[in-house]
C-alpha positions in Angstrom: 105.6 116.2 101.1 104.7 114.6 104.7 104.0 110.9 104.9 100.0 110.2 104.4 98.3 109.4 108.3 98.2 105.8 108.9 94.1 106.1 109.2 94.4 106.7 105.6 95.9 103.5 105.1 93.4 100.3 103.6 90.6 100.1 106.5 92.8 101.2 109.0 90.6 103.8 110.0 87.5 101.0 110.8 90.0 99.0 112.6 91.2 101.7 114.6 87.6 102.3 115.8 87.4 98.5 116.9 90.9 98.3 118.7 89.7 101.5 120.9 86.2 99.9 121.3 87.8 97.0 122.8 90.5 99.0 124.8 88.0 100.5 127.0 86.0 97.4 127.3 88.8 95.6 128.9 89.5 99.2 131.1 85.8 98.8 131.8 86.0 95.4 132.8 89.6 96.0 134.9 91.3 93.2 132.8 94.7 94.7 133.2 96.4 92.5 131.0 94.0 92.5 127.7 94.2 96.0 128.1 97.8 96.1 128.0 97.7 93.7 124.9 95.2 95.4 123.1 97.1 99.3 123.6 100.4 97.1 122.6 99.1 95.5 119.2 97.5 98.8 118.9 100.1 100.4 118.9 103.1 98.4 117.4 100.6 97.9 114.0 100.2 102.2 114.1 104.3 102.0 114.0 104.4 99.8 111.1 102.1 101.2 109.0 103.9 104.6 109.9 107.3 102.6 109.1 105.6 101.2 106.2 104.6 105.0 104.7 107.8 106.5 105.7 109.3 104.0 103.5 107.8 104.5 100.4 108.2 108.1 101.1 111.5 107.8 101.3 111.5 106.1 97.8 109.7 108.3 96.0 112.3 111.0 97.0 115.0 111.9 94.0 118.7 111.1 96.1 120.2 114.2 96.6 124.5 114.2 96.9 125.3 114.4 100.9 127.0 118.2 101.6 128.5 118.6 104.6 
């Protein structure tokens, strides 16, 4: 079974929504570098909630031997 979407995770979805609103204010306002913070954080949080979920994926998984 495929890892649950990290908008599933907690209030991620809500906080999603308030990263993006905040992305295009600062593209609205032409602040380079808070945009480029924002789409950063953004981003590296989506990777380790993904991380996170692939994770306990991966533990829920019986081992099965290697075969070459």
């Amino acid at each position: 079974m495929p890892p649950r979407p990290t908008l599933s995770v907690d209030q991620r979805w809500d906080d999603a929504l308030d990263e993006h609103e905040a992305l295009i204010a600062a593209i609205d306002r032409q602040d380079v570098e808070a945009a480029r913070e924002l789409a950063r954080a953004h981003m590296e949080t989506a990777r380790r909630i993904r991380l996170k979920l692939l994770r306990e994926g991966a533990l829920e998984q019986p081992l099965r031997p290697y075969v070459r």
